[in-house]
VOFILO-520253 format. One record per residue (C-alpha): residue in one letter; x, y, z. Coordinates in steps of 0.25 Angstrom, whole numbers, plus 5000, padded with zeros to 4 digits. Layout:
<nodes>
+--------+------+------+------+
! residu !   xx !   yy !   zz !
+--------+------+------+------+
!      A !    X !    Y !    Z !
...
+--------+------+------+------+
</nodes>
This chain:
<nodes>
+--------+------+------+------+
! residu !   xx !   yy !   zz !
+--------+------+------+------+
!      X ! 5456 ! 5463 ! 5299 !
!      X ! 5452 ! 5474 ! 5303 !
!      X ! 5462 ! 5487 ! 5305 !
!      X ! 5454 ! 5494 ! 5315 !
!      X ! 5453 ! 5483 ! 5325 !
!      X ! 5470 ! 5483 ! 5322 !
!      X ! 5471 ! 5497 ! 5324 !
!      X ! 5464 ! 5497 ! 5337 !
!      X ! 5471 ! 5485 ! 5343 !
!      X ! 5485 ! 5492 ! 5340 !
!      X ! 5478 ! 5505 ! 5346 !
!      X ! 5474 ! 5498 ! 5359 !
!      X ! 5488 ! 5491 ! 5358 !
!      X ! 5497 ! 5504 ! 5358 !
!      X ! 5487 ! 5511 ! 5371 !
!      X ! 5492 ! 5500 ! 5378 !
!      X ! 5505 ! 5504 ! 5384 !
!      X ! 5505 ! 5511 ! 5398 !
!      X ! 5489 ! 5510 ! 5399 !
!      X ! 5479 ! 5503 ! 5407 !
!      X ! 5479 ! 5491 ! 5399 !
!      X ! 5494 ! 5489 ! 5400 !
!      X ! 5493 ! 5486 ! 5415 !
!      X ! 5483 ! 5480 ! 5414 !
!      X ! 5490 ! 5469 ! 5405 !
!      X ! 5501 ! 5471 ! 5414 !
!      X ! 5493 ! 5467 ! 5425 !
!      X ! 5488 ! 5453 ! 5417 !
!      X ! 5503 ! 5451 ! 5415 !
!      X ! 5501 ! 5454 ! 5400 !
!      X ! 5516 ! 5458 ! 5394 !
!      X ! 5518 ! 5467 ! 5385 !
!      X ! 5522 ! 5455 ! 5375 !
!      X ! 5507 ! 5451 ! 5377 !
!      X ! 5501 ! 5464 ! 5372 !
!      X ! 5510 ! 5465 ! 5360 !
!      X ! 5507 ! 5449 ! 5357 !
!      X ! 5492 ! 5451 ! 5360 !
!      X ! 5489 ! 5466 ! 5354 !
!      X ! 5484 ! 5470 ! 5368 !
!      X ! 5481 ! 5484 ! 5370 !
!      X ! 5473 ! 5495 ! 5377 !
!      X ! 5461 ! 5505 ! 5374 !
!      X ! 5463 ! 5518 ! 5382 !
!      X ! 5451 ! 5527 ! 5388 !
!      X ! 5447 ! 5538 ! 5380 !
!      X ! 5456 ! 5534 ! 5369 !
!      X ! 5444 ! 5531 ! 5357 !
!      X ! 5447 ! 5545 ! 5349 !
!      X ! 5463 ! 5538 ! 5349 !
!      X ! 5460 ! 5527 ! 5343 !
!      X ! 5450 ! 5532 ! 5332 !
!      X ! 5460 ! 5541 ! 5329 !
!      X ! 5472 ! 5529 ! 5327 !
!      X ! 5462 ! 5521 ! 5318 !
!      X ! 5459 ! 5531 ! 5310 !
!      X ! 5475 ! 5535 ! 5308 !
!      X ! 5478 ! 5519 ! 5305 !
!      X ! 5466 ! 5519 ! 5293 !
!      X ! 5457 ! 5511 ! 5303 !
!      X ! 5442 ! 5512 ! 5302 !
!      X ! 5437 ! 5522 ! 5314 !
!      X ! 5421 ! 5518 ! 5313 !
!      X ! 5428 ! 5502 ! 5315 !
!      X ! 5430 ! 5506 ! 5329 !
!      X ! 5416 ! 5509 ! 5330 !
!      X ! 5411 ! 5496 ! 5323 !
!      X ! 5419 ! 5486 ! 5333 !
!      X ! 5415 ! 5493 ! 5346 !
!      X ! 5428 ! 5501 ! 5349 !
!      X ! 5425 ! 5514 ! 5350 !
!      X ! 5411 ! 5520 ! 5349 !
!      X ! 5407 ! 5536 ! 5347 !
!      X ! 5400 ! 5542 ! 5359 !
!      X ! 5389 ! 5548 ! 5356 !
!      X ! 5387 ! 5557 ! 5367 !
!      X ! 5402 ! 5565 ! 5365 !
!      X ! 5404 ! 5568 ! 5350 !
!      X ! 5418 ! 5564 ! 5345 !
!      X ! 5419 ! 5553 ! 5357 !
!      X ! 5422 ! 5539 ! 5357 !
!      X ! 5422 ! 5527 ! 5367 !
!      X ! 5425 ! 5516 ! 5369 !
!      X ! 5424 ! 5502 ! 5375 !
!      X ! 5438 ! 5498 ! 5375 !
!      X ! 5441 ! 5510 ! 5382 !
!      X ! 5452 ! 5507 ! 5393 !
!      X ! 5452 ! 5493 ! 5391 !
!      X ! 5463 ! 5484 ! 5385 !
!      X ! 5461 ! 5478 ! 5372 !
!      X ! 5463 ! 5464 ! 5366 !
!      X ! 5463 ! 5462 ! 5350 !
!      X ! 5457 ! 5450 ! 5346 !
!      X ! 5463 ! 5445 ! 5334 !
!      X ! 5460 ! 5433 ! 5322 !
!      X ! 5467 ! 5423 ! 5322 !
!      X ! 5476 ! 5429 ! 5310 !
!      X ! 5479 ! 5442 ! 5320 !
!      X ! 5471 ! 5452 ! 5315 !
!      X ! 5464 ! 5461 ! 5325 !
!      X ! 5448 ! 5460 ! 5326 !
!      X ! 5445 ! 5464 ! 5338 !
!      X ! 5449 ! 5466 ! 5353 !
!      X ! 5444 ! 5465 ! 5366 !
!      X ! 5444 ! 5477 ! 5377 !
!      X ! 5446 ! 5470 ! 5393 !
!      X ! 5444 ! 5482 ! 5404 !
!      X ! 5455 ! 5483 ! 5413 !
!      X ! 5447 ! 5493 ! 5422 !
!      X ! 5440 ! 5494 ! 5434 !
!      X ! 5425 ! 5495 ! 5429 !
!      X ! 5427 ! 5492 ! 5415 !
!      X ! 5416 ! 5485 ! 5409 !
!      X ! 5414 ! 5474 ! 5402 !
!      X ! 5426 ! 5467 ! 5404 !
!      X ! 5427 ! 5466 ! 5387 !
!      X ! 5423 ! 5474 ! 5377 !
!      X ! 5426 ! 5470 ! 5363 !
!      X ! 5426 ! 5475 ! 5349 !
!      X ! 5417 ! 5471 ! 5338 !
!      X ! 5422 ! 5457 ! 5333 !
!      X ! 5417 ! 5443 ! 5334 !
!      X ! 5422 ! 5438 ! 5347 !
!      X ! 5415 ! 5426 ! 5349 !
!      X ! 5422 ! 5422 ! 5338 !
!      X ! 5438 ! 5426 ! 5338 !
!      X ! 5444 ! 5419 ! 5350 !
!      X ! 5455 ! 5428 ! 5356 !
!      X ! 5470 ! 5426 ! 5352 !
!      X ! 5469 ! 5414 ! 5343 !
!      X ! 5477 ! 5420 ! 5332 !
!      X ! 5488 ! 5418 ! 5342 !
!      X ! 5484 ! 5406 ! 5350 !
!      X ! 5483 ! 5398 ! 5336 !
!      X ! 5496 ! 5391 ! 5333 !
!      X ! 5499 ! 5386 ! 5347 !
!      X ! 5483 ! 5380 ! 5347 !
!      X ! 5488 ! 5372 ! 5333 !
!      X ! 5499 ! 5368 ! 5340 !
!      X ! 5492 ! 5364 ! 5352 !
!      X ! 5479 ! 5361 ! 5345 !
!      X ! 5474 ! 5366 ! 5358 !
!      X ! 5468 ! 5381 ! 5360 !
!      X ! 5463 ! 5387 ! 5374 !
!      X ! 5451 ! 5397 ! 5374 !
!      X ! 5452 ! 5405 ! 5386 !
!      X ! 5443 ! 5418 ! 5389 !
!      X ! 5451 ! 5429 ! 5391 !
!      X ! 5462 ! 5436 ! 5383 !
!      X ! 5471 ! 5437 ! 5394 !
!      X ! 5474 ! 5421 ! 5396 !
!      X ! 5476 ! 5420 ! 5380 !
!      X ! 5488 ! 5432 ! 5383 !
!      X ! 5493 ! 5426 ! 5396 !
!      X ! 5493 ! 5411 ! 5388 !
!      X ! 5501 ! 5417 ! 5378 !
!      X ! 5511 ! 5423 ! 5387 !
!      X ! 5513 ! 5410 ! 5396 !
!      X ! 5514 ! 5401 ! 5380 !
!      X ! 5500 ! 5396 ! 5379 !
!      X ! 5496 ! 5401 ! 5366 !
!      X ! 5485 ! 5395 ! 5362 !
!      X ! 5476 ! 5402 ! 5370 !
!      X ! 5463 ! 5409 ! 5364 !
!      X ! 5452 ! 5416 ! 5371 !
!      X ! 5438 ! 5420 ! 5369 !
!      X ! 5441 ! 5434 ! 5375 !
!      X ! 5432 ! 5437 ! 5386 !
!      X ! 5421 ! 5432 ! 5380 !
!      X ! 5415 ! 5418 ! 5380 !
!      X ! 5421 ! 5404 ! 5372 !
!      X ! 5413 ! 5404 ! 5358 !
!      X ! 5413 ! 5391 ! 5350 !
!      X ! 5419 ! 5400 ! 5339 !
!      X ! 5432 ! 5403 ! 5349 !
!      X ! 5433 ! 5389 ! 5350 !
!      X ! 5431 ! 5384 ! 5336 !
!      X ! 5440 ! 5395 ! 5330 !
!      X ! 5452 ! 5389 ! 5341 !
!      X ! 5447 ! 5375 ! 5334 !
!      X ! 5454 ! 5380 ! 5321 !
!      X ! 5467 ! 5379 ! 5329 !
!      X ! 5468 ! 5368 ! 5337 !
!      X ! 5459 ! 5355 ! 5341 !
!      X ! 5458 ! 5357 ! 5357 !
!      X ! 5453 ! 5370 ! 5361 !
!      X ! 5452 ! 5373 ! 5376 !
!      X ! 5445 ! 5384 ! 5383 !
!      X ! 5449 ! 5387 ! 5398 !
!      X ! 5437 ! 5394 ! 5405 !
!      X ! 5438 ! 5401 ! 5417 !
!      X ! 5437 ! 5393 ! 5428 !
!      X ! 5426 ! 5400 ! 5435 !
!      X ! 5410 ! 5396 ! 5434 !
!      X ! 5411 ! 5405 ! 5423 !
!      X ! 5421 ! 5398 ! 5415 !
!      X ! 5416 ! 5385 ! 5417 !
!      X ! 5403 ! 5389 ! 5412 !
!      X ! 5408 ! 5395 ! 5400 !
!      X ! 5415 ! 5380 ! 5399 !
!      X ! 5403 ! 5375 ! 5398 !
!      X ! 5398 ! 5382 ! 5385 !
!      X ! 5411 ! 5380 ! 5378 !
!      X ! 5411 ! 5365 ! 5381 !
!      X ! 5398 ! 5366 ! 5371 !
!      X ! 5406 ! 5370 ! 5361 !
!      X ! 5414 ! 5357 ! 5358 !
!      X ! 5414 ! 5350 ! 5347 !
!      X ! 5420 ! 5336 ! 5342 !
!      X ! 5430 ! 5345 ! 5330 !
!      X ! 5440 ! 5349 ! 5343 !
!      X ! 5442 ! 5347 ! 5357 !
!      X ! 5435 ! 5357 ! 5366 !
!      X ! 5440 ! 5360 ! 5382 !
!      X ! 5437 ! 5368 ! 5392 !
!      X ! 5448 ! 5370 ! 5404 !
!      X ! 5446 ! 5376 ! 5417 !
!      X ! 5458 ! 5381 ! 5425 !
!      X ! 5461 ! 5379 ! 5438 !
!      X ! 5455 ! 5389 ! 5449 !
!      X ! 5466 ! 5388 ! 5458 !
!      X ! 5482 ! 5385 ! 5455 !
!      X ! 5494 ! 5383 ! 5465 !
!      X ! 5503 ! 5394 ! 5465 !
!      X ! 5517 ! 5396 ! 5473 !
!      X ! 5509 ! 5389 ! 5486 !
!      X ! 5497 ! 5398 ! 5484 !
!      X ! 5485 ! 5395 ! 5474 !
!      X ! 5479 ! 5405 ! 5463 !
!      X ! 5466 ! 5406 ! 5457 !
!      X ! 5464 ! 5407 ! 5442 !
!      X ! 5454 ! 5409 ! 5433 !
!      X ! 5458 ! 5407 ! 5419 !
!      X ! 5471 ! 5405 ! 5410 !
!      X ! 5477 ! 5418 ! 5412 !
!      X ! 5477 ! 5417 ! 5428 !
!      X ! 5481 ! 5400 ! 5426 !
!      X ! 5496 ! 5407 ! 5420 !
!      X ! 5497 ! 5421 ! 5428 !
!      X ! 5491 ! 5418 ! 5441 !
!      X ! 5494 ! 5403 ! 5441 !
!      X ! 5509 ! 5405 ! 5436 !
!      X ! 5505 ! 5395 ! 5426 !
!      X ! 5511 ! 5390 ! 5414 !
!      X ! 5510 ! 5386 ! 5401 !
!      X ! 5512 ! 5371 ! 5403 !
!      X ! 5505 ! 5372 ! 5416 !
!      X ! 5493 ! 5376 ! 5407 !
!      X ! 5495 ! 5365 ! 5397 !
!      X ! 5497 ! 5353 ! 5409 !
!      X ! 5484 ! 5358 ! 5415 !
!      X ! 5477 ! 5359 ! 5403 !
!      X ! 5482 ! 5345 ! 5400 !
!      X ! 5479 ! 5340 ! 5412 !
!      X ! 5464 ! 5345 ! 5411 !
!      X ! 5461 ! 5336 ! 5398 !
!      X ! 5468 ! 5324 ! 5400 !
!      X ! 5459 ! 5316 ! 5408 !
!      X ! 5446 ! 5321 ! 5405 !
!      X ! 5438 ! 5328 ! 5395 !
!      X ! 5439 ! 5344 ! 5397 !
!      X ! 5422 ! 5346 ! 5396 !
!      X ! 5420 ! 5335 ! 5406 !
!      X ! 5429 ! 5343 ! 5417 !
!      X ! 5421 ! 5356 ! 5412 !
!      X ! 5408 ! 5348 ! 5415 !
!      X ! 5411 ! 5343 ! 5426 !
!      X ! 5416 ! 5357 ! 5433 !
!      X ! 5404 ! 5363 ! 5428 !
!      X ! 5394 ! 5353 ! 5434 !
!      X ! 5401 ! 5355 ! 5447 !
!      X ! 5399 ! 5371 ! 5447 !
!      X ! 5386 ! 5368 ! 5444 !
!      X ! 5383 ! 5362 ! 5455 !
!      X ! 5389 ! 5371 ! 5466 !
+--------+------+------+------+
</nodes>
């Protein structure tokens, strides 16, 4: 474990409070529960000599932040830092024992690019949230991989909690084989755009015959109050569908009853394909 990593996730966590970042959690109907449960925080512009200063006062390592891509020196300004988590909010990534390792910086501002930036840490391989995902996926013996952090959040705050995610970033075989270590079934829910139906296709390469592998697509369009909504991933299926829980479950249920999950996925595929 790494204290550094710690230090700067509780950092982030206390510059959260009436910034930016807040209200934009706010907005993604976020609680202040939620922040708390998931260690959520934000990273302030111009705050970098701040932050040096609170590692150092904590006995953490200052030429650690350099290592992992947090802050940098600038060379052109002697005695000035930047950084790339600047006004972004910040997502600790954690093993599956809790111990910080890295996080995630999502821009919440007009402009800001890329989307993600991310400290030094294997990725690839750490799927998001499965320290807390773990003991509902035994019970289940079912685990979901989503993309995004946010779904994993808005999962846990409707009571699906065995919900992981690859963060941003594309489905690794290692996401999927470290979810394997806690339940049988794992079940990743693509966007259901051309995108996320691509994507499917490479991760239906990844089954094998030691668990069961499925990929599910979510509706494009739900009936709501009269009116329809469309919806895009998991997040928007239980905030903008005014979905719950057991809605989730019956659909997913209803998806893998008849037929087998990659032969759905196949077939939607080959009918994008062809238009």
């Amino acid at each position: 474990m790494s204290r550094t990593i710690e230090l700067v996730a509780r950092w982030c966590y206390e510059q959260l409070p009436d910034s930016l970042g807040y209200k934009y959690f706010q907005v993604r109907e976020i609680s202040d529960n939620e922040v708390r449960t998931f260690g959520l925080g934000y990273f302030p512009k111009n705050s970098e000599r701040q932050l040096i200063d609170y590692v150092e006062k904590r006995d953490g390592d200052r030429q650690e932040l350099f290592k992992r891509a947090i802050v940098f020196e600038d060379k052109l300004r002697s005695s000035s830092f930047y950084s790339m988590f600047s006004s972004r909010v910040i997502i600790p990534y954690c093993t599956v024992y809790g111990e910080v390792i890295g996080f995630t910086g999502r821009a919440i501002e007009k402009g800001q690019e890329p989307k993600y930036v991310n400290t030094i840490f294997l990725k690839a391989q750490e799927p998001y949230n499965l320290q807390k995902a773990k003991d509902e996926a035994r019970e289940r013996d079912t685990i979901f991989i989503v993309e995004g952090h946010v779904c994993c959040i808005t999962s846990w705050r409707k009571g699906l909690r065995n919900v992981i995610a690859g963060g941003g970033t594309a489905i690794t075989q290692d996401h999927i084989l470290k979810a394997t270590r806690y339940a049988k079934t794992v079940c990743v829910i693509v966007d259901n755009d051309d995108a996320g139906l691509k994507a499917a296709q490479k991760i239906l390469t990844f089954a094998r015959d030691d668990y069961v592998l499925q990929v599910l697509v979510l509706p494009k369009i739900l009936n709501l109050d009269n009116n329809t909504v469309e919806i895009k991933d998991l997040d928007d299926f239980f905030v903008k569908g005014k979905r719950s829980k057991d809605d989730f479950w019956n659909f997913y249920y209803e998806s893998f009853k008849l037929i087998d999950s990659s032969q759905i996925l196949r077939e939607r595929v080959n009918r994008i394909e062809k238009i």
